[in-house]
Every structure is written in structure tokens, then in C-alpha cells.
N, C-alpha and C positions, 0 to 999 in steps of 0.2 A: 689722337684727340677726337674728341666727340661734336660734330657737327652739328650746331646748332640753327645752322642756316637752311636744314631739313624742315625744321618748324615753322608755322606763323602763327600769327596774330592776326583775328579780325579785327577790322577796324567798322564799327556801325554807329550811324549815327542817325538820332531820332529827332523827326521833326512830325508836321501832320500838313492836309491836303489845304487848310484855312488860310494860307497865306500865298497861293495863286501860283500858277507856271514861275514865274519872273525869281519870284523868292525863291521856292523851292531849286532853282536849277543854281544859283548863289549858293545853295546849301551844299549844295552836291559838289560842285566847282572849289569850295573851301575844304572841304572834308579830303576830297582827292589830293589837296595840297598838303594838308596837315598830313595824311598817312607816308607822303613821297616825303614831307620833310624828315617827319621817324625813320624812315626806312637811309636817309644821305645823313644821319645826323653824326654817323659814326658811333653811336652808342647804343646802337638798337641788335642784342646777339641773335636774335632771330628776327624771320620778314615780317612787314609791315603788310598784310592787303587790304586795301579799300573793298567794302561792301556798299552795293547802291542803298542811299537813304530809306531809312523805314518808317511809314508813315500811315500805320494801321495796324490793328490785333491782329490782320492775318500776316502782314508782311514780317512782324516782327518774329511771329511764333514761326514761320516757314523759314527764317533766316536765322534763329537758333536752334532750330531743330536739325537744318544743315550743318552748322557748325558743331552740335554734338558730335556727328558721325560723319566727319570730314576727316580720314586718315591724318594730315597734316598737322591741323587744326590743335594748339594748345590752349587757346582762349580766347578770350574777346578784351578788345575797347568802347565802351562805348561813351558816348559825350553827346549831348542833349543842344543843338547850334541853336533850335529856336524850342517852342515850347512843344514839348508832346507829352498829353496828357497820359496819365502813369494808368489810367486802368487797361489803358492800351495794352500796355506789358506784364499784365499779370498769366495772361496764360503762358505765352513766352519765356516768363524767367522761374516758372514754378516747373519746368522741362527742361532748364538749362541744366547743362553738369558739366559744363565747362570752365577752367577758372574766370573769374573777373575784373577787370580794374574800370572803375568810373572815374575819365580823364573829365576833371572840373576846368575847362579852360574857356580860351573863346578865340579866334579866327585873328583879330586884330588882337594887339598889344596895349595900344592906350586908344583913349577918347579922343575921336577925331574934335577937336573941341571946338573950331569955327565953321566947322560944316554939319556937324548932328542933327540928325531931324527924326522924324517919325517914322520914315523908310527906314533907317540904319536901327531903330529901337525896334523893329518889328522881328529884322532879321538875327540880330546878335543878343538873345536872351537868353544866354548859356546860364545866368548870373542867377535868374527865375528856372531853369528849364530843367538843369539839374538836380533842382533842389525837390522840384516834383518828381522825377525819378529817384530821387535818394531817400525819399518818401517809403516809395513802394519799395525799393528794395529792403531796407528795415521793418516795413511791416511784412513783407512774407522772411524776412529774418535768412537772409541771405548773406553768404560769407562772400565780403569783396574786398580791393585796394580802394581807397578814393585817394587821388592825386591832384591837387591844385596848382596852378598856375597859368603860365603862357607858355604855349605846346613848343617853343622854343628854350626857354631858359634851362640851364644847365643841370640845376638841381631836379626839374622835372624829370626831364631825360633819364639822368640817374633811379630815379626811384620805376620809373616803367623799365629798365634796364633790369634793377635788381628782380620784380614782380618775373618777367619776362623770363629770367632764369631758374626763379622758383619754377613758373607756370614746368620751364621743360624736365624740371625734376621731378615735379609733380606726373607729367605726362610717360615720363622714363620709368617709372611704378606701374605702371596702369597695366597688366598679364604679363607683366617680369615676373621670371624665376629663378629663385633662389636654392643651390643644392648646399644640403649638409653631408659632410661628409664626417659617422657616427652623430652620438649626441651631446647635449650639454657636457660640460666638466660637471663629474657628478656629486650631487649636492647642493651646485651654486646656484644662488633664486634669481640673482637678478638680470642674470644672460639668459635665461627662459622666458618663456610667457607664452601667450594664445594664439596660435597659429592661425586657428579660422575664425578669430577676431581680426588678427592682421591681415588674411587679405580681404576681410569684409570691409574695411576700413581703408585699405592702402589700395590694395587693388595686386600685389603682388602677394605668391606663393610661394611658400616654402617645403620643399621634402627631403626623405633622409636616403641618402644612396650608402648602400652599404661600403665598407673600403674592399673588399674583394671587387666588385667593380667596377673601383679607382683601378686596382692593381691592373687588373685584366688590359686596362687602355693604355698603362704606364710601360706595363711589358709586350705591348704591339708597336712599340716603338722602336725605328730601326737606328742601325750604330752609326748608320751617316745622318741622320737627323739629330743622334744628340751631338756626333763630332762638329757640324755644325756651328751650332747653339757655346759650346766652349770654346768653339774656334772666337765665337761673339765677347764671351765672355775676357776670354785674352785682351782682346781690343776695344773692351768699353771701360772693363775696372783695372781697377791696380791690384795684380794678383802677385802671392811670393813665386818663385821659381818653383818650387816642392810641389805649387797645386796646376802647375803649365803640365801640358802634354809630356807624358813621358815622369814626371816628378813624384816623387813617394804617396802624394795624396792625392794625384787626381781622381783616383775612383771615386772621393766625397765629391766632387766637383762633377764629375761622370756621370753620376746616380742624381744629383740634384737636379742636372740639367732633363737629364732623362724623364723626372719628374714633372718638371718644370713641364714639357712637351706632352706628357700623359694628361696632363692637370688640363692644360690648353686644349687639346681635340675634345675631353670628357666636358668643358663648358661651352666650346663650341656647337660639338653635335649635340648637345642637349638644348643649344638655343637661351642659357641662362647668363644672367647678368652679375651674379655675385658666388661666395661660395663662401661655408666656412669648413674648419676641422679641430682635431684636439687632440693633444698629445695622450690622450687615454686609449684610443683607439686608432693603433696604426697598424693591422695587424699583417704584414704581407709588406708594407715598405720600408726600403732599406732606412731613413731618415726621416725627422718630419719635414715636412716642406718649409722651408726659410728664404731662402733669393726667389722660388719659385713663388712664393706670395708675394713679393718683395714685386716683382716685376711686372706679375698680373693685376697687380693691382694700380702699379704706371702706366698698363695698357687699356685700364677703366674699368676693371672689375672691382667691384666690393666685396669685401671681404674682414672678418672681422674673426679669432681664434677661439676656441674652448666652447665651441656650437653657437657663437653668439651672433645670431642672425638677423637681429633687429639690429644691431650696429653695422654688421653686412651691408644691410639695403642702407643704410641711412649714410654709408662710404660712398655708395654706388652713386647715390641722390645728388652726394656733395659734388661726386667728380662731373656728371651732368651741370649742375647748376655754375660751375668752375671753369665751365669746359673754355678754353683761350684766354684764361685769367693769370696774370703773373703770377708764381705758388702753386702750393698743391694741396693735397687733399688725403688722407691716410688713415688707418684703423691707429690708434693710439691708447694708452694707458697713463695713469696718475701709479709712476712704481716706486718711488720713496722719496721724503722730502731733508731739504737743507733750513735748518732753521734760526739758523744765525739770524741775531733780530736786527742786523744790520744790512741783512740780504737774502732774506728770506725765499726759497725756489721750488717749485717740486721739478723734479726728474721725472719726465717723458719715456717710455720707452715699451718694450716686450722683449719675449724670448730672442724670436727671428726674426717677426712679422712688423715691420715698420715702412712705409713706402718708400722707394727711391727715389719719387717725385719729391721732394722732399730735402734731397742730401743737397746741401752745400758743397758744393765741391763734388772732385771725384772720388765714387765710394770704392771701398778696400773690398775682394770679396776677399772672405779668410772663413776657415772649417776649424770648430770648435767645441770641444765637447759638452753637452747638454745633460744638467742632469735629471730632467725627466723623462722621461718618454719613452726611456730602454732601450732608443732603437743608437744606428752607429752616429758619430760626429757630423751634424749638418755644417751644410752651406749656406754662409748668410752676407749680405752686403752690409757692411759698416760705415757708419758718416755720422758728421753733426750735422745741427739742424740751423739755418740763419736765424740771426734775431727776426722782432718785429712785430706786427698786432697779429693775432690769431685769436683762434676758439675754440672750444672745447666741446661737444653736444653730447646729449644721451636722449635715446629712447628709449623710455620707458615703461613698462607694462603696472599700471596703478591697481589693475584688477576690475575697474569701472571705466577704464577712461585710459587713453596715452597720454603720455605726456613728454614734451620734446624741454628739454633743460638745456640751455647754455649758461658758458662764464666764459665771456671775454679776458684776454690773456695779453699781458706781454712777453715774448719770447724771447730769450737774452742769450750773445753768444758765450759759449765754454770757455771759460777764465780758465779752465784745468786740463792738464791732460788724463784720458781714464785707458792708462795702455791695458788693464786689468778686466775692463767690460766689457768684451767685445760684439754691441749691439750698436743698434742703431741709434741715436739718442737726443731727446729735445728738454732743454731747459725754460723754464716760464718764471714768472712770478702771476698769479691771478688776481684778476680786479675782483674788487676795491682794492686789497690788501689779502694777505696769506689767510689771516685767521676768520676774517668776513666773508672769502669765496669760499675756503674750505669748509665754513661753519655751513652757509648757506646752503651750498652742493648740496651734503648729507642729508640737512633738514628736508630738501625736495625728494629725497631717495636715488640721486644720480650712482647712476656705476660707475664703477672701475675700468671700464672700457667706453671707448668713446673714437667720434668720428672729430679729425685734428685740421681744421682748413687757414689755411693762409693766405685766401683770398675771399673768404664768404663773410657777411657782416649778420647782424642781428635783423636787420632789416628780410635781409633775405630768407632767413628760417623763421622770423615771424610771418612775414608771406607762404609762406611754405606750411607751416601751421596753420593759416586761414584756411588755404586751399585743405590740406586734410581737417580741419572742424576736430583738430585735438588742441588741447592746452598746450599754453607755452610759459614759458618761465625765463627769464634774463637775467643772468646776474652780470654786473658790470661795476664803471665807476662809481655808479651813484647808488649804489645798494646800501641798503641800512636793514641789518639784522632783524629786527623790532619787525618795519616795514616790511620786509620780505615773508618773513611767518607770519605775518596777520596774511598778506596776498594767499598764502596756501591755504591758511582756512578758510577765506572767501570763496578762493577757487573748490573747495572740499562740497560748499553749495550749492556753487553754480552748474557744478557740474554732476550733482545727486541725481 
């Protein structure tokens, strides 16, 4: 699992020098309090620091200009206790590049109402103080969260909670690398796009490693490290006897693992966070890789098949942003639907490549024959998927612009059995309804591939959209067709 307690969050807070020692050290004394509260509230997945009050154009510009290139550092808070005036923070927020959330709150909860006086008005102006910083943040046209409320209540928590998780998938991007291993599945447009747009934009790189060497890593691998690995495999899944040590097919199960272990050192020593490949080009290994994406991608790799490497990173982002959330988070496909207008579903799945973060229960491994790719019978982990809300996303390459697409989902358990499929496999139905998600989807240009989370909400990849300054698009409950294609054409000028 991916530790997010590696990260924080500034905590800064803006006042100015006009309201005297006394005040000023109240400022400072509440702000300490409010960070230690985020930090004990139980809901905060990364730390909370306090930063001393800022209360000048140099102070503020020298304490985000730290925070740009503070190792740690994924974003800021800031919240306005008394008033500080916003030309203060124009050279400071015009140098920030850190994410942002402007916490609209205030120190107390209610009006002290038989004690109020002109000292307590001086001090608690969050109500004026923020709204001159929200000012200047819109006029230099700055992408942030604003969050209201009382830095206690629940719903607050949650929304800097979700920002908070964005922010470390945001940060988890920033000189990540991505290897392809060959190229696109050839022909297909919408698994392509512009690499040195993406990392101009994201912050991560993608290149292409040839599969000679992959191979070369897969066949440095020695025979007690893959016995090993299936010694694991015996004692995590439910294998037949035929594929155990000793049994007619453990060589599929032999070679997989062996893979599985080439696959691992070749993204370790490269230092990269995702991978993809494609059954078009495998030239040298015995199978394609199926349990061995299957697993690396449970151990936080993204990963995404047929070269498609903007769904790669966008797996990667999810598992970050995921990271200690009940569920999981997977490379996924829309592979055919059930249309009975009584129960209308589409079927989740891929060849191999489905996470096992994911399985319900304990997964089957079993070897089975494939028929693309030419090479012998892979090994792959078989499960269904639990019900329950979920999402679907795609990134997409618009040609002027990205664009991040969701459609929230209900996921529903297998009423059937499919002794016949032997994949991985998730049933949904998509909000609003079948024919309004699926209509929708299309009209935005979503793909066929997609990053599949059972713990992320819309919340959180629209924050995640702010922070990268791409489009976003929602399909959900409330979607209406009509509605939905006018927002593309809008969006078609806003973003010209």
C-alpha cells in the first residue's frame, strides 16, 4: 500500500501587522489549533503542518515559494483568520504551483452572542477576509478547492479529505515514469495521443522499451526465485492440481511467474510507476503477461493493455489517491452488454489484465488458451467483482485539450454462472440509466478502456482535474442527454 503519510499539507494562514501583538498571537494560537485538529480528526490521509502566520508580500511570497520546492510538500491551506489584504498575495500566488484549497471557515463555531464586542469582530473576520482573498485568487485566474464551513464538521473534513487525496495523485505524476513495452494496438486512435503534450501537462513521461529488453530481464531470472513466487502462488489462490508443482501445466504457471519476476526488477530498476504492453508485440516471451499484470498492478502499478498509457497513469493516479480506502482500483474495459430492458448491464472485463485488488473472494488462478497473441496458454487470476457504487474514467487526448470523462456506476453481483469465460469479470449498470450513460460516454469521445475505482468519487477526480487545468465531464444520476451535449459544446469554447 502506498503511504500517504509521507506527504503534507501546509497549513497558512493570512492576517496583516494592523491589529497589534495581542491579536496577532490569537491568530497564530487558533491556526495551531485548527491544523492539530485536521491532523487528530481521523480523516486527514496525509499530515497536517502548521506554517507561522503570514502577514506581508514578502512573508507570503517566501513561504510559497518554500512550499513549491519542499520535497514533501503537496499543497497548501490557506484561510484568511482576520483580514489580509489580497494585493499582498499577488506576487506569492502568481509563483505558486502547488495545489490549493481556500478553507472558508472561522476559529469558533457560533456567535458568542452575550459576550461580542469589537475585540472578537476585529479578530474573527474570516467571513470579510476570505472573500478578499477569493478575490485575487479569481482575478489571477487560479485553479483551487474552496471549502466552507466550521474546520470541525464532518462534511468539511471529507471534502479536504477527498482534495487531499487528489493533491497526492496529483503529486504521484509530477517525474513519474511510464514504460511501454512495443506500441499502440495498431490502428487504434483512441489508446494514442501526445506524449510531450502529456508530460507538458501532467508532469509524467512515457517511452518505449523494446520487448527484447523485457526478455533479456525475464531470462536473468533464476529458478529459485520463480519457485518461489509459485510456491506463493499455491498458497494465495485456488489452483487445480494439473497447474501445482509437479502437474502437466505447471510450465504455464512456471513461465508466468518467471515473468511476473522479469516484469518486477525491469520497473523497479528503471524507477517507473506504470507499464503497459500488447499482444501484437511479444516477440521472445513465452505468454503474454496476465496474473503478472494482474498482481502488479495490486502492488500499485498502473497499468493499462494494447500501449494504452494514458489509462496506465491514470490506474497509477487512482491507486495513489485510493491508497487505504476500502476497494480498489484497476485497468478496466466496457466488453459487451446485456440488454434486457428489464436489467440492463454492460460486462466489465479484458483478456488477462483485470486487478486482483478487486476479486471478491478468493481468485482461481487457471491457464487458458488465448486467441490472440500467438504465443502458448497464459496464466491468469479469475474472480468476480463485489457489487456497489463505482466509476468508470477515461483520459482523453481531444487534440487541443485533455479531457478526464467519468460515469458513475452501479456494480451488481453475478446472478450467473460463466464456467465458459475464464476472465476476470465485473457487472455494472451506468448512471442515469443504460442508454443515457452509454449515449453520453460516446458523444464526449470516452474509450474503451478505462481506470475502474471502487473507492474514488467524482469529487475527487474533479479536484484532480482542477489541479491538472484539464476538462472534466461527469456523467451521473442527474444527467440529461440534451443537457450534457449543450455542456460539450460550451466546453468546445471555453476551451478554444
Amino acid at each position: 500500500m502506498i503511504d500517504l503519510k509521507t506527504f503534507e499539507v501546509w497549513f497558512i494562514t493570512g492576517s496583516q501587522n494592523l491589529y497589534g501583538e495581542e491579536t496577532l498571537r490569537q491568530v497564530a494560537e487558533h491556526s495551531k489549533h485548527i491544523a492539530e485538529g485536521l491532523n487528530s480528526a481521523g480523516q486527514m490521509p496525509v499530515r497536517v503542518v502548521y506554517k507561522p502566520v503570514v502577514k506581508s508580500t514578502e512573508e507570503i511570497y517566501q513561504t510559497l515559494q518554500e512550499a513549491n520546492v519542499a520535497p514533501n510538500c503537496i499543497g497548501i491551506i490557506t484561510w484568511m483568520h482576520t483580514f489580509s489584504p489580497a494585493k499582498m498575495w499577488i506576487r506569492g500566488l502568481n509563483i505558486l504551483q502547488k495545489p490549493m484549497l481556500h478553507l472558508h471557515t472561522q476559529y469558533n463555531r457560533d456567535i458568542p452572542w452575550s459576550s461580542i464586542d469589537m475585540d472578537f469582530m476585529n479578530l474573527n473576520q474570516s467571513a470579510h477576509g476570505d472573500r478578499e482573498f477569493g478575490f485575487m485568487v479569481s482575478r489571477l485566474r487560479k485553479n483551487r478547492k474552496v471549502v466552507v464551513g466550521h474546520w470541525q464538521d464532518t462534511e468539511v473534513l471529507g471534502q479536504i479529505d477527498a482534495w487531499a487525496r487528489a493533491a497526492a495523485g496529483w503529486y504521484d505524476w509530477q517525474g513519474a515514469k511510464f514504460a511501454r513495452f512495443g506500441d499502440n494496438m495498431r490502428f487504434v486512435a483512441v489508446t494514442d495521443g501526445d506524449k510531450v503534450e502529456a508530460e507538458t501537462k501532467f508532469g509524467f513521461s512515457v517511452n518505449t522499451y523494446g520487448i527484447g529488453d523485457l526478455v533479456a530481464v525475464i531470462d536473468s531470472i533464476t529458478e529459485a526465485e520463480v519457485t518461489a513466487l509459485t510456491d506463493l502462488y499455491e498458497a494465495t489462490y485456488t489452483m487445480d492440481a494439473s497447474l501445482a508443482k509437479g502437474g502437466e501445466g505447471y510450465s504455464s504457471v512456471y513461465e508466468a511467474a518467471k515473468i511476473e519476476l522479469g516484469l518486477k526488477k525491469f520497473l523497479e530498476d528503471g524507477g517507473f510507476k506504470g507499464f503497459s504492453d500488447t499482444f501484437e508485440d511479444l516477440h521472445g516471451m513465452v505468454q503474454l503477461p496476465g496474473i503478472a499484470s494482474q498482481r502488479l498492478m495490486e502492488a500499485g502499478y498502473g497499468f493499462a493493455g494494447e500501449g494504452d498509457w494514458k489509462t496506465a497513469a491514470l490506474v497509477r493516479a487512482f491507486k495513489v489517491m485510493g491508497s487505504g480506502l476500502a476497494g480498489g482500483n484497476a485497468f478496466m474495459e466496457d466488453y459487451t452488454y446485456h440488454f434486457d430492458p428489464s436489467n440492463e448491464l454492460v460486462l466489465g472485463s479484458h483478456m488477462l489484465e483485470i486487478d486482483s485488488s478487486l476479486a471478491n473472494g478468493k481468485p482461481s488462478l487457471e491457464v487458458h488458451p488465448l486467441g490472440i497473441g500467438g504465443k502458448a496458454d497464459p496464466a491468469r487470476l479469475v474472480f468476480n467483482v463485489a457489487g456497489g457504487n463505482a466509476l468508470n474514467a477515461s483520459l482523453i487526448d481531444m487534440g487541443n485539450r485533455f479531457r478526464l470523462l467519468i460515469n458513475e456506476v452501479e456494480a451488481v453481483e453475478p446472478q450467473n454462472d460463466l464456467p465458459n469465460l475464464p476472465v476476470a469479470r465485473v457487472l455494472w449498470k451506468p448512471l442515469p440509466d443504460m442508454k443515457t450513460g452509454c449515449a453520453a460516454w460516446i458523444y464526449a469521445g470516452g474509450a474503451h478502456h478505462t481506470a475502474y475505482s471502487q473507492n474514488l468519487t467524482a469529487e475527487h477526480l474533479q479536484d484532480f482535474a482542477d489541479m491538472a487545468g484539464i476538462e472534466f465531464l461527469r456523467i451521473g444520476k442527474d444527467t440529461n442527454i440534451a443537457q450534457f451535449r449543450n455542456e460539450l459544446r460550451w466546453n468546445e469554447v471555453a476551451y478554444r
